[in-house]
C-alpha positions, 0 to 999 in steps of 0.5 A: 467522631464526637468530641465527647468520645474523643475526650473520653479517650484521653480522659481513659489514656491518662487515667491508665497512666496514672495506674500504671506509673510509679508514684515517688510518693503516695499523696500527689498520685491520690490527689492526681487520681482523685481528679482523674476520677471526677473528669472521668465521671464528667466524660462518660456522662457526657457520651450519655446513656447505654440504651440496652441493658445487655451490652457488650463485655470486656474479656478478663485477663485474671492473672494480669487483673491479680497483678495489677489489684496486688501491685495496687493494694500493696501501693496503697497499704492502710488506705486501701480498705473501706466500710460500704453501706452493705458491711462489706469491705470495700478495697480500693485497690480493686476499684482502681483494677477494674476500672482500669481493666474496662478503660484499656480494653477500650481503648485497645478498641478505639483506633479500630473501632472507635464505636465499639470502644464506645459501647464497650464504656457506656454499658461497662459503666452502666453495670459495672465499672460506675460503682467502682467509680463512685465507691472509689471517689468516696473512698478518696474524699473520706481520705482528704476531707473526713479527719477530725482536723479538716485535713485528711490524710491527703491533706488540704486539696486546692481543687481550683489550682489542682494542687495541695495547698501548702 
């Protein structure tokens, strides 16, 4: 197994765990997933392109996917919505779900079938989840840096030493 695909599964573990755990308070969980997305973004363009554009396709439990969107956006509160270039309203409380939802089926995968886990990510983020992944990560820079004051609601962000700056 290539490296690449190993840390892309431990990139897809913490992520997951990032969602599902219970944050104490909101801005720390937003950093931390802020990162988490850029490492994630870093990992699969390391596993290189989809060669196809029909791939395979991660089954949808919907009513957990609600679950999960619902439990999100109500995390989230004011900070979940956004403007998109088409004038449709962005939420990323569903970036978040269907990101999640992708990553986990891989790696429902990847002990069985590391290959299939593979697939399963580079063709999911080919046409799907990869969108999800770049509006989500704008979305979280317009939080943190596009405040009049420089600061951002998420405060001033140290992505050096991964921690806020005080």
């Amino acid at each position: 197994m290539s490296p690449h695909l190993r840390e892309m599964a431990d990139i897809a573990r913490a992520y997951c765990q990032l969602i599902e755990g219970e944050p104490a308070e909101p801005d720390p969980w937003l950093q931390r997933l802020w990162l988490q997305l850029a490492r994630l973004h870093a990992a699969v363009a390391a596993l290189g392109a989809h060669p196809e554009p029909h791939g395979p396709v991660a089954p949808s439990d919907l009513d957990a996917r609600f679950e999960l969107y619902a439990r999100l956006r109500e995390r989230l509160g004011p900070r979940d919505g956004y403007p998109t270039e088409f004038d449709w309203n962005g939420s990323l409380a569903d970036d978040l779900t269907d990101i999640y939802c992708e990553l986990k089926h891989g790696l429902r995968l990847f002990e069985e079938s590391p290959e299939q886990a593979l697939e399963i990510w580079r063709h999911g983020f080919r046409v799907h989840w990869g969108q999800h992944l770049v509006d989500a990560s704008r979305h979280l820079y317009h939080l943190a840096a596009r405040i009049p004051d420089g600061v951002g609601t998420l405060g001033q962000f140290d992505l050096e030493a991964r921690t806020p700056r005080q």
